[in-house]
Structures are given as C-alpha cells and as structure tokens.
Steps between C-alpha positions, in 0.01 A plus 500: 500500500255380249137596493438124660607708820274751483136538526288599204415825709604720695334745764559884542633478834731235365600770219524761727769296707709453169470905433575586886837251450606609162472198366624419195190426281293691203174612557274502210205721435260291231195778511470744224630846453194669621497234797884634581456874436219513824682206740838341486705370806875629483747340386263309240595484086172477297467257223139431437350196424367608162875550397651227682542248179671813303691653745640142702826529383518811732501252784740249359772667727280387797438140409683351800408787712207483747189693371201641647196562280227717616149629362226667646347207634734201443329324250694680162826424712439183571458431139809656443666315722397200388579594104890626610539156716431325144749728326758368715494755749619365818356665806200689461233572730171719484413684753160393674235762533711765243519831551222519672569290750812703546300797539289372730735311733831651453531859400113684500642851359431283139227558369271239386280522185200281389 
C-alpha cells in the first residue's frame, strides 16, 4: 500500500478502530515535551516537530510502515505528515482534530489544555 491509497487524514474514530484491532501501525506524538507530560494517548512515541529534521533517522525503521501523526489540533501533524511523505515515508496519516479531538470524542478522562 502506498500513500496513493490512503487519505491525507485520518479521523480519531478511525484511529481508535486501528488501536481497538491492534493494528500494526506507529503512532506519532509531534507536540512538545510539556504538550506530552499533561496529555498523551497510550500507546503513542513522542518525537516533536521541533526535533523532527534531527532526530528522523529514528523513524527510518518505519519508512514502509503506516504512521499516524497527531498534535493538539491537527495542524503541526499535518505538517508533519506532509514533510515525512516527502522523505519517502510511505504511509502516513495525521490525525484530524489531534488530541483534542480525541479527547473530546473518544476518551474524555484526557484532559484538554488551551
């Protein structure tokens, strides 16, 4: 499967399927450390955006795999996205609506911050 297949995006109930199925996939945190330390959804690595040029080759193992980005909002991962797709990253995905949206629609013992 290339990233031709799959949507630029992809929403929290989608990613909440692929958790629910233990699906095979990486899910990337892009927000900062202070971001991470108050909210994270399990099962999540962080790697944020203002390391992602130096600290890439920490993905190279996952450069066929299928990746889901996610931010607070969607708009860092989306970004993110879009700069791993160029680095030859096959299947990545952000995740609409970020962490909030999960928070709000999937699991509201997160908290959400401002």
């Amino acid at each position: 499967m290339t990233n031709d297949d799959l949507p630029l995006e992809i929403s929290v109930s989608e990613v909440k399927c692929l958790l629910d199925e233990q699906a095979d996939f990486v899910l990337l945190d892009c927000r900062e450390q202070g971001e991470w330390d108050l909210v994270k959804i399990d099962g999540a690595q962080l790697l944020p955006m203002s390391e992602m040029q130096a600290r890439v080759a920490e993905l190279l193992p996952h450069a066929e795999d299928h990746v889901v980005v996610y931010c607070h909002h969607g708009m860092r991962s989306l970004q993110v996205t879009q700069w791993l797709l160029s680095q030859d990253f096959k299947q990545c995905q952000s995740m609409a609506g970020g962490i909030d949206a999960w928070s709000s629609r999937i699991d509201g013992s997160l908290p959400r911050y401002g």
